[in-house]
C-alpha positions as CSV (number, residue, x, y, z in Angstrom):
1,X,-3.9,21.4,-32.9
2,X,-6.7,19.8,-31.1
3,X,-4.9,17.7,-29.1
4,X,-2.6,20.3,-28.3
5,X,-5.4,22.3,-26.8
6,X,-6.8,19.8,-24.8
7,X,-3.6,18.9,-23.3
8,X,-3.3,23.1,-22.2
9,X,-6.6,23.0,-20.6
10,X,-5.4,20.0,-18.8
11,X,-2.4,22.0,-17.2
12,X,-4.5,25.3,-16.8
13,X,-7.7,23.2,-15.1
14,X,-6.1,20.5,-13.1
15,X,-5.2,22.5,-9.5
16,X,-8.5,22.9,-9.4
17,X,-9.7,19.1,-9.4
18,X,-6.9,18.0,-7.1
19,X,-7.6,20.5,-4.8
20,X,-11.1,19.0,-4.3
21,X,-9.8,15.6,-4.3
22,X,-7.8,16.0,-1.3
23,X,-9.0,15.1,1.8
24,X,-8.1,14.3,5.2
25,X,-8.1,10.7,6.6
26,X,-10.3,9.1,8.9
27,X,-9.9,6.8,12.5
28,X,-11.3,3.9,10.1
29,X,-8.6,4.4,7.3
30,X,-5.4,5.4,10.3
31,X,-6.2,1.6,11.5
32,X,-6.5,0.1,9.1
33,X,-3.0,1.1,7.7
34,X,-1.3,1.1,11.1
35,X,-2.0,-2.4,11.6
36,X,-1.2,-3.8,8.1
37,X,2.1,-2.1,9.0
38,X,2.5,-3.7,12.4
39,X,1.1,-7.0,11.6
40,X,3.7,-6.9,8.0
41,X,6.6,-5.8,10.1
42,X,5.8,-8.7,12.8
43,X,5.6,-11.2,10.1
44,X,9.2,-10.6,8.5
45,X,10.6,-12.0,12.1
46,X,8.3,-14.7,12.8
47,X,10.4,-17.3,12.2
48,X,13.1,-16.4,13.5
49,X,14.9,-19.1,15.7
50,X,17.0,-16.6,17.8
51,X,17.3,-17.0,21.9
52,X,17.7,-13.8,23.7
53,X,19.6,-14.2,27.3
54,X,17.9,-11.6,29.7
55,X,19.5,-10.4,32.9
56,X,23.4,-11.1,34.4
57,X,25.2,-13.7,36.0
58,X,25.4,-13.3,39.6
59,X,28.0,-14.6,42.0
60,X,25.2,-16.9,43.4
61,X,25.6,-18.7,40.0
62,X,22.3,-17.7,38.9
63,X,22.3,-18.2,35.1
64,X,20.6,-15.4,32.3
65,X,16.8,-15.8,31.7
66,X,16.9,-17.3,28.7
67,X,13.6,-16.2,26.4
68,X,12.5,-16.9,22.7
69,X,12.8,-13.7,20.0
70,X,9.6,-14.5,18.1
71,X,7.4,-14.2,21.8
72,X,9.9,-11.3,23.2
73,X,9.1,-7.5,24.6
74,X,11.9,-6.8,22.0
75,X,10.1,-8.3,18.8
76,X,7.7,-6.2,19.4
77,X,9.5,-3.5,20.8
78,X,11.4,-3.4,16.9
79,X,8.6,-4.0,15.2
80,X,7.1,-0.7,16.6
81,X,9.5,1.4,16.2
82,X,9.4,4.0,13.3
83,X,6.2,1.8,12.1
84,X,3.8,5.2,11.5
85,X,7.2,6.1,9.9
86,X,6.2,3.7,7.5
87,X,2.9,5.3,6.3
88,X,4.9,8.1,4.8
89,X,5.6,5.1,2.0
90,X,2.4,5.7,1.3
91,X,0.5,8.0,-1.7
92,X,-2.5,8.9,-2.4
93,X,-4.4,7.1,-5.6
94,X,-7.3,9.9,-6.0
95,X,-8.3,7.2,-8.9
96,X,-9.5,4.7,-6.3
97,X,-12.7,4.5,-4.2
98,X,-12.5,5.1,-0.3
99,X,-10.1,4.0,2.2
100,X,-8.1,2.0,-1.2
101,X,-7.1,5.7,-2.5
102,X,-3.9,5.0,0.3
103,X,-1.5,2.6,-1.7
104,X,2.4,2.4,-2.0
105,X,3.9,3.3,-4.9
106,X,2.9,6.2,-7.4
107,X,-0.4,6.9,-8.4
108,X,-2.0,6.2,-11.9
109,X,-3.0,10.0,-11.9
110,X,1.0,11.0,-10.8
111,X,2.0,8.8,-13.7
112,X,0.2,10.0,-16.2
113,X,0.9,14.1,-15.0
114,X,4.5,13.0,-15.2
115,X,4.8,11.7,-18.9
116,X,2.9,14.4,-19.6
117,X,5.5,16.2,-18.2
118,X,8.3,14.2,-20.1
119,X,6.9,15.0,-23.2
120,X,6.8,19.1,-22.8
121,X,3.3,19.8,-21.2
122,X,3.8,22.3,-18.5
123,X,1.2,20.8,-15.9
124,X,1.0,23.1,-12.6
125,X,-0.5,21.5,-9.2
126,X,0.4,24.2,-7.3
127,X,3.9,23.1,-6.0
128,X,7.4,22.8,-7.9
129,X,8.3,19.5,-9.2
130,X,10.5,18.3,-7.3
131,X,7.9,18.4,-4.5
132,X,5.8,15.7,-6.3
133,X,6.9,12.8,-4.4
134,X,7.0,14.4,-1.1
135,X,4.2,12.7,1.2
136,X,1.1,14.5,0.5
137,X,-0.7,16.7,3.6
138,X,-3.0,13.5,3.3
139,X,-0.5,11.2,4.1
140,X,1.6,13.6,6.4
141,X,-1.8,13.7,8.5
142,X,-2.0,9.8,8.3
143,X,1.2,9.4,10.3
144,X,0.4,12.3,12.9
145,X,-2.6,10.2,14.0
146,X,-1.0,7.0,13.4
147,X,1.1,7.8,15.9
148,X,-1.4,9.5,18.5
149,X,-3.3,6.2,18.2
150,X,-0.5,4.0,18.9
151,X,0.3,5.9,22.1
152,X,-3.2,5.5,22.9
153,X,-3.7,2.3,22.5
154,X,0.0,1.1,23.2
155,X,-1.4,-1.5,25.7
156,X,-4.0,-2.9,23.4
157,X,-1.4,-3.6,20.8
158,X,0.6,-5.4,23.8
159,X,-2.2,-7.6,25.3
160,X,-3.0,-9.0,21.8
161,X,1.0,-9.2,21.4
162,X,1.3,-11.7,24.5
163,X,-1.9,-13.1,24.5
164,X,-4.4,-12.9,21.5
165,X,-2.2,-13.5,18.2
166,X,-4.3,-15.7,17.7
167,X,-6.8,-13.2,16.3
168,X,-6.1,-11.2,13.3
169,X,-4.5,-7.5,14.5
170,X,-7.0,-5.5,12.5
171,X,-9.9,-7.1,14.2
172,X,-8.8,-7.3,17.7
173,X,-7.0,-3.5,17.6
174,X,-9.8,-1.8,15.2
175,X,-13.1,-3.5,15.3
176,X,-13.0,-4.7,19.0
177,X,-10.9,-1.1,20.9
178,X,-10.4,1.6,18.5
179,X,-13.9,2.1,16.3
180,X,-17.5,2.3,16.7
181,X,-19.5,-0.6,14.3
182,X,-20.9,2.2,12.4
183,X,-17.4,3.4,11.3
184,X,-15.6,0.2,10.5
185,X,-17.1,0.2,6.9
186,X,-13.3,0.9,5.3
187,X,-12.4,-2.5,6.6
188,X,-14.0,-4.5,4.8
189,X,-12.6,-2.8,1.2
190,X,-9.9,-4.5,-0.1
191,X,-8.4,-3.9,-3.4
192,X,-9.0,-6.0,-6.1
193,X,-6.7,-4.5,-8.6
194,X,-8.0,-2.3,-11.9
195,X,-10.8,-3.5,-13.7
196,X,-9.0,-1.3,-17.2
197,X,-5.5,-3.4,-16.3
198,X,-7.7,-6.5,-16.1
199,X,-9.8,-5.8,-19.4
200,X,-6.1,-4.7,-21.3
201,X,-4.8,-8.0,-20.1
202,X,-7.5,-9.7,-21.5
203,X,-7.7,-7.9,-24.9
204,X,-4.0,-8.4,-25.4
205,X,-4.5,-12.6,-24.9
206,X,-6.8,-12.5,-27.3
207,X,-4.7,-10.7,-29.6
208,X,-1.6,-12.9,-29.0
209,X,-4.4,-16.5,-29.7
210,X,-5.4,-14.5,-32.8
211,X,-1.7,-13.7,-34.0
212,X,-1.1,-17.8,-33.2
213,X,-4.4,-18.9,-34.8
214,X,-3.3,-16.8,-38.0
215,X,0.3,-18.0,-37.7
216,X,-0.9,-21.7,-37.6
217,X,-3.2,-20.9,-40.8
218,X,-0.2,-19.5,-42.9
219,X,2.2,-22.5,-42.1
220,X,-0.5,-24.9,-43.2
221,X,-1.1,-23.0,-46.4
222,X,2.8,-22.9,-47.2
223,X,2.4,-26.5,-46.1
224,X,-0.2,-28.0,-48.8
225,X,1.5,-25.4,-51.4
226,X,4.5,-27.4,-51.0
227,X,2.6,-30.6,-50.9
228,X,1.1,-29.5,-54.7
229,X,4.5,-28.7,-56.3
């Protein structure tokens, strides 16, 4: 009965909590993602070996411009297309501290709402189910100013493109054109996976050496029984 209770307040209570989670990101955060985007969909053709011929052949005989893909205008040309597209991937994970609450894949709070779901707890956030894993207006607003900051700094992302690759995206796009030092603090947090995760993985190691000491144990003992006989 009790648990049943708990679990009610939890469906009655909870609209309330995520409503006050939600939040709106900032410059720091649109960056941040933005680039990991770019600089992941950049990396994917990096290697590539490809030759592009630019221009025609004339009646003078003058032959196509012939140009590498990995150094091309069209590289990156691909590779920006549809990128703030890419943030809608994202969702939010209320469950994690600042700028590392934006993460692919579903949440652990969404996960557990949902199997509370599967098992016959009506949970209500406000929208139907079938809205759950719509982008969030967190994550909608995300790509608007993904998408205003690219067209604002569209020749930024080009001169480091062509000429400083050399230097990390992040770095050259956010911390040297696009923020202040006083609001590049979200940089520098990078996720370092879940402590509980870490601390089950570790309790269930010890549990399997324990099984394996105990299994070791009994064979020995059937061992020097049959030694007796």
């Amino acid at each position: 009965m009790g648990s049943l209770l708990l679990l009610f307040v939890l469906s009655v209570s909870y609209p309330a909590t995520w409503a006050e989670d939600e939040r709106l990101p900032n410059k720091c955060e649109v960056c941040k993602y933005l680039t990991a985007e770019l600089q992941s969909a950049l990396t994917k053709t990096s290697r590539s070996k490809e030759v592009l011929e630019l221009g025609e052949v004339l009646d003078s005989g003058n032959r196509k411009r012939k140009i590498k893909y990995n150094t091309s205008e069209t590289r990156l040309a691909e590779a920006i297309d549809n990128i703030c597209q890419r943030i809608l991937e994202y969702s939010v994970h209320a469950e994690r501290p600042g700028s590392l609450r934006y993460a692919k894949g579903t949440s652990e709070t969404m996960a557990t709402l949902k199997n509370l779901v599967h098992k016959g707890v009506k949970v209500d956030l406000g929208i139907p189910y079938e809205l759950w894993d719509e982008p969030s207006v967190e994550v909608s607003d995300m790509k608007k100013q993904c998408e205003t900051m690219l067209e604002i700094y569209e020749e930024v992302v080009e001169d480091w493109y062509f000429n400083h690759q050399d230097q990390h995206l992040e770095a050259f796009l956010c911390q040297k054109h696009v923020l202040k030092n006083s609001d590049q603090e979200c940089l520098k947090e990078a996720w370092k996976g879940d402590p509980g995760e870490k601390e089950k993985s570790k309790l269930q190691k010890n549990s399997e050496e324990a099984s394996k000491e105990l299994e070791e144990e009994s064979m020995a003992d059937n061992l020097r029984s049959v030694g007796e006989l």
